[in-house]
Structures are given as C-alpha cells and as structure tokens.
C-alpha positions as CSV (number, residue, x, y, z in Angstrom):
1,X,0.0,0.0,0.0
2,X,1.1,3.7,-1.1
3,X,1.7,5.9,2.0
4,X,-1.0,8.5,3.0
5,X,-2.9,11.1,0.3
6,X,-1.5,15.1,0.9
7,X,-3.4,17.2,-0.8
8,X,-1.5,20.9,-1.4
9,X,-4.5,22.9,-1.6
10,X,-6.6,21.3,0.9
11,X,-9.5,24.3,1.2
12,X,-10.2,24.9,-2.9
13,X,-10.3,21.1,-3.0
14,X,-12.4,20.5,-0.5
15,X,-15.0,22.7,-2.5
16,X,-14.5,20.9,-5.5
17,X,-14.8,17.3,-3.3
18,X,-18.1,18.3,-2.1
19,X,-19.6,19.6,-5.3
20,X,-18.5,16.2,-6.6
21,X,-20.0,14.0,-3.9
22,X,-23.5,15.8,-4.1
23,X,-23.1,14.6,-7.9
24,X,-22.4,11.0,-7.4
25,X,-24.9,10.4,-4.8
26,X,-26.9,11.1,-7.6
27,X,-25.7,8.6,-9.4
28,X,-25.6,5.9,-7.3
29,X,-28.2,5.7,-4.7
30,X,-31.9,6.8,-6.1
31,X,-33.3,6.1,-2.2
32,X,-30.8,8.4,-0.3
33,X,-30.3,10.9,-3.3
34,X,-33.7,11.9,-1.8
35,X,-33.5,11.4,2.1
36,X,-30.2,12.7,2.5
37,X,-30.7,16.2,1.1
38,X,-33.8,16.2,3.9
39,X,-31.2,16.4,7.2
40,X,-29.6,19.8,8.3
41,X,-26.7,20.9,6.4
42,X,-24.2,20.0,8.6
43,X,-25.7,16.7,9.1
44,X,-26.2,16.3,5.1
45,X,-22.9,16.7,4.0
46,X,-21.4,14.2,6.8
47,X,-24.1,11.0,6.1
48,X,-23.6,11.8,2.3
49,X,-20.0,10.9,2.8
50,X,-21.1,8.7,5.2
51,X,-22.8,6.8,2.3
52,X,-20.6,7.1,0.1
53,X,-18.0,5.2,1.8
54,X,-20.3,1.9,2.8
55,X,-21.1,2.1,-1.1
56,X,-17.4,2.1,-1.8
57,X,-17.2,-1.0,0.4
58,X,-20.2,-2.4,-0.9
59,X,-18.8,-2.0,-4.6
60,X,-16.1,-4.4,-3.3
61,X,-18.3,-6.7,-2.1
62,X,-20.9,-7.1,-5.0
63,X,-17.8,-6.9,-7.9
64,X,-18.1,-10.3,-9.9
65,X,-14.4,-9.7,-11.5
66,X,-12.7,-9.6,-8.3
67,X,-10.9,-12.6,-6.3
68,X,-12.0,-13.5,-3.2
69,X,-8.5,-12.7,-2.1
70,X,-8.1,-9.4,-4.1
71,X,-11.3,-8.6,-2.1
72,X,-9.7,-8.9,1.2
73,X,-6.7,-7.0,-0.1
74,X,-8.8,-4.1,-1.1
75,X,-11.1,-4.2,2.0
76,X,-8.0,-4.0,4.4
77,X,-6.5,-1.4,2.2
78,X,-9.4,0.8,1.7
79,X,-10.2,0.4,6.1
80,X,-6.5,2.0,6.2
81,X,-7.0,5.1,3.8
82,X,-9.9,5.9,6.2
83,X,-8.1,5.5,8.8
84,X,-5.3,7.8,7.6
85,X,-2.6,4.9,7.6
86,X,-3.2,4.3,3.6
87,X,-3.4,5.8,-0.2
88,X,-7.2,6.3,-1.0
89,X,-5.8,7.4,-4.4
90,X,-3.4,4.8,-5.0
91,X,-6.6,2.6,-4.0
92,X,-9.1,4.4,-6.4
93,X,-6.8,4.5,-9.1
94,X,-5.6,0.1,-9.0
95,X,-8.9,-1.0,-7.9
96,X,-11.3,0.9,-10.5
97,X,-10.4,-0.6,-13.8
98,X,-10.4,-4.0,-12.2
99,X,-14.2,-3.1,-11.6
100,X,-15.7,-4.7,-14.7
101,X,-18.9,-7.3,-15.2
102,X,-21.8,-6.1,-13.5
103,X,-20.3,-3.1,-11.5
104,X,-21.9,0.4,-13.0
105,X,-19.9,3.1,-14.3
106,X,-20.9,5.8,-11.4
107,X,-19.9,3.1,-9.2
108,X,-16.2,2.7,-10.9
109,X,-16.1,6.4,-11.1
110,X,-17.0,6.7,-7.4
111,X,-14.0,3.7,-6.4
112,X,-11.5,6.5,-9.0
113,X,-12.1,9.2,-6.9
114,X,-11.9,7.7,-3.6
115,X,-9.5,10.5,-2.3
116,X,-11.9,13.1,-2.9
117,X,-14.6,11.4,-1.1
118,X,-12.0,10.6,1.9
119,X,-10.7,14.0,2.1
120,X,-13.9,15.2,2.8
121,X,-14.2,12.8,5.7
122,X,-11.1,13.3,7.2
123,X,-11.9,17.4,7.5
124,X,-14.8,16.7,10.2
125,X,-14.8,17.0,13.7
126,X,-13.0,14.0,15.2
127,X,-16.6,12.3,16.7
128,X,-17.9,12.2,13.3
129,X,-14.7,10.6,12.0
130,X,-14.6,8.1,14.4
131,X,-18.1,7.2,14.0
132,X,-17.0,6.9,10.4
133,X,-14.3,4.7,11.4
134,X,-16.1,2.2,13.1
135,X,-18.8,1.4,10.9
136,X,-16.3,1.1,7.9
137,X,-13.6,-1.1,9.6
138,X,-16.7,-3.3,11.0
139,X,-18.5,-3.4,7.6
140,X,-15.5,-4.8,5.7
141,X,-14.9,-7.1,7.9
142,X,-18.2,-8.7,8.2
143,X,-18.0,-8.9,4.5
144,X,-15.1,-10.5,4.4
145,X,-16.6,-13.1,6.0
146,X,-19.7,-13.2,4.4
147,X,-17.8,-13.8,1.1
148,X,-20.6,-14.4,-1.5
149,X,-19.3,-17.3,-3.0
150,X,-19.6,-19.4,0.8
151,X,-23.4,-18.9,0.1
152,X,-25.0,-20.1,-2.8
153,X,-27.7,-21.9,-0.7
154,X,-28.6,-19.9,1.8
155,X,-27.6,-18.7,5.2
156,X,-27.5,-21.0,8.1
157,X,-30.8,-20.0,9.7
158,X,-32.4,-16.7,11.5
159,X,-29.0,-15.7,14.0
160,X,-26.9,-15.9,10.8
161,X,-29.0,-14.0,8.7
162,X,-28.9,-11.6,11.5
163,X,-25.1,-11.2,11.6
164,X,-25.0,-10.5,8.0
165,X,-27.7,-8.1,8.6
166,X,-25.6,-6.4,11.4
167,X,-22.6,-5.9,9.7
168,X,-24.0,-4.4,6.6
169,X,-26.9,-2.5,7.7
170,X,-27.2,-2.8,11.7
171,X,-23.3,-0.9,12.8
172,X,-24.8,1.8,10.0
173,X,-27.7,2.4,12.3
174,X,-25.6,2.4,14.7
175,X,-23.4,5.1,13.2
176,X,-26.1,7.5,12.5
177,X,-27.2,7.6,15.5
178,X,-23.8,8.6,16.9
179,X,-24.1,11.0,14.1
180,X,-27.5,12.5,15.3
181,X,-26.8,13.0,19.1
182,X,-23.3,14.7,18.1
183,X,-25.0,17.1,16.2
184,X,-28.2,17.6,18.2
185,X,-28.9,17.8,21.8
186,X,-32.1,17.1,21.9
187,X,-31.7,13.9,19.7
188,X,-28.7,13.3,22.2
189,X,-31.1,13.1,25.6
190,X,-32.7,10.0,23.5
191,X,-29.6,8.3,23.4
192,X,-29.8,5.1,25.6
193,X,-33.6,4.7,24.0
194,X,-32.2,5.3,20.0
195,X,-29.4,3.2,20.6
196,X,-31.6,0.3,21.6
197,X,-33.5,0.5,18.3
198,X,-30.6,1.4,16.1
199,X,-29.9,-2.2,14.7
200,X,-33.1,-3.3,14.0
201,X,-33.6,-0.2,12.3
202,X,-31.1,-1.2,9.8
203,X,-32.0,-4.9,9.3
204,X,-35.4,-3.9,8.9
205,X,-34.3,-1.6,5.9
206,X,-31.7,-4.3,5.1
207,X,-34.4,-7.8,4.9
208,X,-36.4,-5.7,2.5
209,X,-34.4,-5.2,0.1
210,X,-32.8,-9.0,0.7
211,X,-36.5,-10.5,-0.1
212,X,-36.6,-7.5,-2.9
213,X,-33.5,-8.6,-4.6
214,X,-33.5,-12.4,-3.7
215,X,-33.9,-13.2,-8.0
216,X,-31.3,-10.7,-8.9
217,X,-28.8,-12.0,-6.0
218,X,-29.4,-15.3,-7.5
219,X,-28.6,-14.8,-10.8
220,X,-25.2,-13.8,-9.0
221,X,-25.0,-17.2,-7.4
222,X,-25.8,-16.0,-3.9
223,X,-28.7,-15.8,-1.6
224,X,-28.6,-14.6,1.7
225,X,-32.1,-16.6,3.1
226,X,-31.9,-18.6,6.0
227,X,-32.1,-22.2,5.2
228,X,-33.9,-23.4,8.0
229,X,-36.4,-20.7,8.2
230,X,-37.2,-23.0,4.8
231,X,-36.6,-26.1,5.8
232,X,-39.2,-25.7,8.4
233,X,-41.3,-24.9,5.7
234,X,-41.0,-28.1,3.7
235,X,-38.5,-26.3,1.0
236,X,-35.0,-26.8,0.0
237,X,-33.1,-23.6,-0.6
238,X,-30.8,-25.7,-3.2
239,X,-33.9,-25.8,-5.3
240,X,-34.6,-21.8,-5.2
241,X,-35.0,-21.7,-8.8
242,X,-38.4,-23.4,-8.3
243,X,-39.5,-21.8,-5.4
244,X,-41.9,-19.0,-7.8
245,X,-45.1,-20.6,-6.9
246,X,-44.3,-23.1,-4.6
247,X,-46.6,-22.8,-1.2
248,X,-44.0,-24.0,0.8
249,X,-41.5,-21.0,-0.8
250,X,-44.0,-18.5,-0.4
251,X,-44.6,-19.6,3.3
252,X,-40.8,-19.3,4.0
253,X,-41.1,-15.9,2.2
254,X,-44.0,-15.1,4.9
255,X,-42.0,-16.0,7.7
256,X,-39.4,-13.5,7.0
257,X,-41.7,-10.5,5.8
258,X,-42.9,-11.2,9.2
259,X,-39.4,-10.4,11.0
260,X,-38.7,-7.3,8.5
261,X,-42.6,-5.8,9.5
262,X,-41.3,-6.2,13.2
263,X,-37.4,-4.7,12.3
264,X,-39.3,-1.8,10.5
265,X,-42.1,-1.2,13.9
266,X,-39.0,-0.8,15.6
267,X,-37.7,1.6,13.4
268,X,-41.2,3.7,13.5
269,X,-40.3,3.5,17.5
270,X,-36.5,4.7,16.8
271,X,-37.6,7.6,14.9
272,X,-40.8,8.7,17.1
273,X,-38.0,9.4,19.8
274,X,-36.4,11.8,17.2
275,X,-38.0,15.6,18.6
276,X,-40.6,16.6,16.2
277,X,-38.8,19.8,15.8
278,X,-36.0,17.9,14.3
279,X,-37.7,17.2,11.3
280,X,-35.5,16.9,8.8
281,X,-33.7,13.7,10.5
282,X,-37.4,12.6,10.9
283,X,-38.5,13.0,7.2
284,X,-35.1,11.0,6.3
285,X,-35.9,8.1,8.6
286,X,-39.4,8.7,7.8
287,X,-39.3,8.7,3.9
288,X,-36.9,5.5,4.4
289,X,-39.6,3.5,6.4
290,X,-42.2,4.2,4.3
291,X,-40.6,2.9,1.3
292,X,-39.5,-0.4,2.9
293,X,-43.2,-1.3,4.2
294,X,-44.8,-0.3,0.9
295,X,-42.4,-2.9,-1.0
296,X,-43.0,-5.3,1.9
297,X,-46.3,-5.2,0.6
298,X,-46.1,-5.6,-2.9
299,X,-43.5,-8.9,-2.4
300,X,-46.3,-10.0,0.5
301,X,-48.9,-9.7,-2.6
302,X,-47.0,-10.8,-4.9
303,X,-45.0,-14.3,-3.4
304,X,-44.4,-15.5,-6.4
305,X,-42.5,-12.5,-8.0
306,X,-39.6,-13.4,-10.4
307,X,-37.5,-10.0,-10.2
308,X,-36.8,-7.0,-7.9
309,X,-38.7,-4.9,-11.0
310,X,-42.4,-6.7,-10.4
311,X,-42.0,-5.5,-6.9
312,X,-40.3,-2.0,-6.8
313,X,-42.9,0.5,-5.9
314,X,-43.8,3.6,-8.0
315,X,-42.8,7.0,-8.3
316,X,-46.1,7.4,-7.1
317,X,-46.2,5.6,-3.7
318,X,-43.0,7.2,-3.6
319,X,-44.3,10.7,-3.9
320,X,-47.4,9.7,-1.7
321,X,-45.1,8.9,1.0
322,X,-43.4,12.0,1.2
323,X,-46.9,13.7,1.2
324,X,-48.3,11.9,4.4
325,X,-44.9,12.1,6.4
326,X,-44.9,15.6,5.5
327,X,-48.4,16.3,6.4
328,X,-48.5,14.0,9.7
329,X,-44.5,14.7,10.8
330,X,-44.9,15.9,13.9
331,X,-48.1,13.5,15.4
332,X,-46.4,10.3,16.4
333,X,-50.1,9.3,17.2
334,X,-50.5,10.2,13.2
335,X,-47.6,8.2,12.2
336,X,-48.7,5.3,14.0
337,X,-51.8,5.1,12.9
338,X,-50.3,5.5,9.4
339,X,-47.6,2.8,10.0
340,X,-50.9,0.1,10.8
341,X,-52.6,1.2,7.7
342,X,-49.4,0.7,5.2
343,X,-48.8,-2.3,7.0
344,X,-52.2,-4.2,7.1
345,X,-52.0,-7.3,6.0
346,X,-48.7,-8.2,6.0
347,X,-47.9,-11.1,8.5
348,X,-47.7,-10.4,12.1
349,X,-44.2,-9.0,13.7
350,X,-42.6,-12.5,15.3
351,X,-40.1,-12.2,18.0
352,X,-37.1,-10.5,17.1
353,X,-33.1,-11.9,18.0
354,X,-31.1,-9.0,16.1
355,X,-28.6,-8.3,18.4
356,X,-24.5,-6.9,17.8
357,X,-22.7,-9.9,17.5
C-alpha cells in the first residue's frame, strides 16, 4: 500500500470534493439521493460521505471480476485510507479498472475518486470521524466473512442472517445515531432509547431489500435466506430456482416479511423518539420506512414474483409517501396510525433476536 494522500490545496479542493459527492450520490443511490438532502446541512454533508464510503465498500463486495483474495486485499487497504494509515488514491486509481462485469460506471467512477470522497471525511470533527471509522472497519470485515461465494444456498438459519444483517446494515444504524446526538442535543437526551432500536432499524431496511432482490442476488449465485427458516417450511433452498409458486416457498417468504414488518415497527419506534422539531432527520428516517413497508407489501402480494422490477414501488407511492410524512410529521399518534394502515395485512411482527454480534 502507497503511504498516505496530501493534498496541497486542501480548502479549494475540498469545494471541488463536495460539489462532486452531491453529484455521485446522484448517481448511485436513487433512495438516499432523496432522504439525505432532507437532514440539516451540517448533518447532510457528513451522512452523504457517510454513504458514500459503505457504497465504496459495498462495490467491493458485490464486484463479480474480483478474487476472493483481491477482495480482502482491497477491503484491508481501503479500512487504512480511512483510517489515515493508507493511499485512498493509490486505491481508487488500482482498484477501479479492475471493476468490470456487473459493477456500473458511477460506481467505478466513485472507487476512482476515492481521495476526494475521503478528504472530505477526514476534515470533520473528530466524533464524526470516528463514528465513520467504526462502521467502515466493521462493515468490511463482516463482509469479508460473508464472502458471496460461501453462500449459494442460503444462510444457516435466523441468528446468521442476523449477523449478515448487522454488519452491513445494523453498525450503519448504529453510526447514525452517533451521528445525530453529536449534532443535536435534543436527539442526544434520547440516546440510551435510539441506541436500543438502532440495529433493528437497519435490518429492517436491510431484509427488505434482501426478499426485494433475492432473483437478482441469484442470478449472481448468492442468496442470503436462511435455510432453515425454509426447511421448516418443507423447502429446500438448493432448489430456489423453483420456489416462484411453490406454497412451501412463499410460506418461508412469509415468515421473514414477518421479521422485517417487526425490524421496521421498531424503526417507526426509533424515529418517534427523534423531537418533532427535528424534522429533517425525521423526514429521512421517515421517507426510508415508508418505502421499505410499501415494498413489503407488494412482495407479501405478490410471493411468487420473479425479479426486484415486479415488486419496486412507484414514483407514485414514492411521492405519496413524502406527502403523508410531511403532512402528519410531527403526530407520532398520526404516524402510527399511518404505519398500521401501510402495513395491514402483511404477516404479524414475530419475536425479534437481532442483536451486535
């Protein structure tokens, strides 16, 4: 690894970096292209980078060119550039044209400019970066373990899908909630209550779009359903390629709707906690929730669905979700009561394990 990025003209770069990273979140993330611009401005620019970097990692992950080995190599390199102790633009620059097969082009050109995205982080206050820090180092290595090739059948049952839900989507809940009490006292006097919630805020975001994507993931040889959630059923997760239509499927399918409704209830719960004069760190949880239990519904209708297109919801429910959060915001009895309505008939919440490993 190349020693550590100095940048000459660290202010009129820093400009530039930012101007750049409200551009690619544009280009890479349609859901938090329009949450993220909803927080304060302070708070905005530091989960935008925030994103940025778990897409980086996540880029690693999902690349079908790349060894596992030259995986590893990259995750431990990229953990040291945020951690000051590596090049980010000796990373960017070897690992993006290795990114070929299914990995986008805003998604290579994201991994190129790696040292603008990490110059940004390493200018914030020294919580933030730290918070950054964590999530990242724990993130790669989870995935590191969850190596997609180990899986082409299926997790082992609920408690593994729940550590592969942790260390890609629970330690970010856990993160932004670090995040929001440094940069808000009155989210801060919540603390002990948010941090409670934080993790099964993220798998609840996190099972949805699992079930959402479980065709597409296939396709890519991997599936992150727990087998004996299925088994129990009466199906075999080595025959998933039949399971379109088969009751026994769709009833495993049910059973884990099930635990993402009851993820997502406590996510409503995390963010009624947030003071209603916060709002814009409401309307980004808010709008995020909201999305997740309207596609709960549509794969809940639809159990038999093929690909992640026959169940993505509309510009319209989109647009109708920003409407009632906007409208009923600051009424957690309002929210509520809209939570039970988006959510009728999907199964009822079972017990929930999620827990930091």
């Amino acid at each position: 690894m190349d020693t550590v990025d100095k940048d000459p003209k660290p202010v009129e770069a820093l400009t530039e970096d930012r101007a750049y990273q409200d551009a690619i979140l544009q280009e890479v993330s349609r859901t938090f292209a329009l949450t993220i611009p909803q927080l304060p401005c302070d708070l905005r620019v530091v989960v935008g980078n925030a994103y940025l970097l778990c897409r980086i990692a996540d880029t690693i992950e999902d690349s079908d060119t790349l060894t596992v080995e030259e995986k590893r190599r990259y995750y431990d390199w990229f953990v040291g550039a945020v951690e000051q102790e590596a090049s980010g633009e000796a990373f960017g620059h070897e690992l993006a044209p290795k990114l070929g097969g299914s990995t986008l082009e805003a998604e290579r050109d994201l991994v190129r400019n790696t040292a603008r995205v990490l110059r940004i982080t390493h200018s914030f206050a020294e919580a933030d970066q730290k918070a950054l820090r964590r999530c990242i180092r724990i993130m790669s290595e989870g995935m590191e373990d969850f190596q997609e090739g180990q899986f082409t059948d299926g997790l082992r049952d609920q408690q593994h899908l729940d550590d592969y839900c942790y260390h890609v989507a629970g330690v970010v809940g856990e993160m932004l909630t670090q995040l929001f009490c440094a940069h808000s006292p009155a989210i801060a006097a919540h603390r002990g209550e948010l941090e409670q919630r934080a993790i099964s805020f993220g798998q609840g975001l996190q099972m949805t779009n699992i079930l959402k994507d479980i065709w597409d993931d296939h396709k890519r040889r991997v599936c992150w359903l727990p087998r004996v959630t299925f088994e129990r059923a009466g199906f075999d997760l080595r025959n998933i390629e039949h399971g379109p239509g088969d009751p026994a499927f769709e009833a495993g399918l049910g059973q884990l709707i099930a635990v993402a409704r009851g993820h997502l209830e406590n996510a409503l719960d995390y963010t009624l906690l947030i003071p209603p004069s916060e709002r814009g760190v409401r309307n980004f949880c808010l709008w995020a929730i909201g999305m997740a239990v309207l596609t709960l519904r549509k794969i809940n209708r639809q159990r038999n669905f093929t690909s992640g297109a026959e169940v993505k919801i509309s510009r319209r429910s989109v647009r109708a979700t920003i409407c009632l959060t906007t409208l009923f915001g600051r009424s957690n009895r309002l929210l509520r009561l809209a939570f039970r309505l988006a959510a009728a008939g999907l199964p009822e919440p079972q017990p929930l394990t999620s827990k930091s490993p």
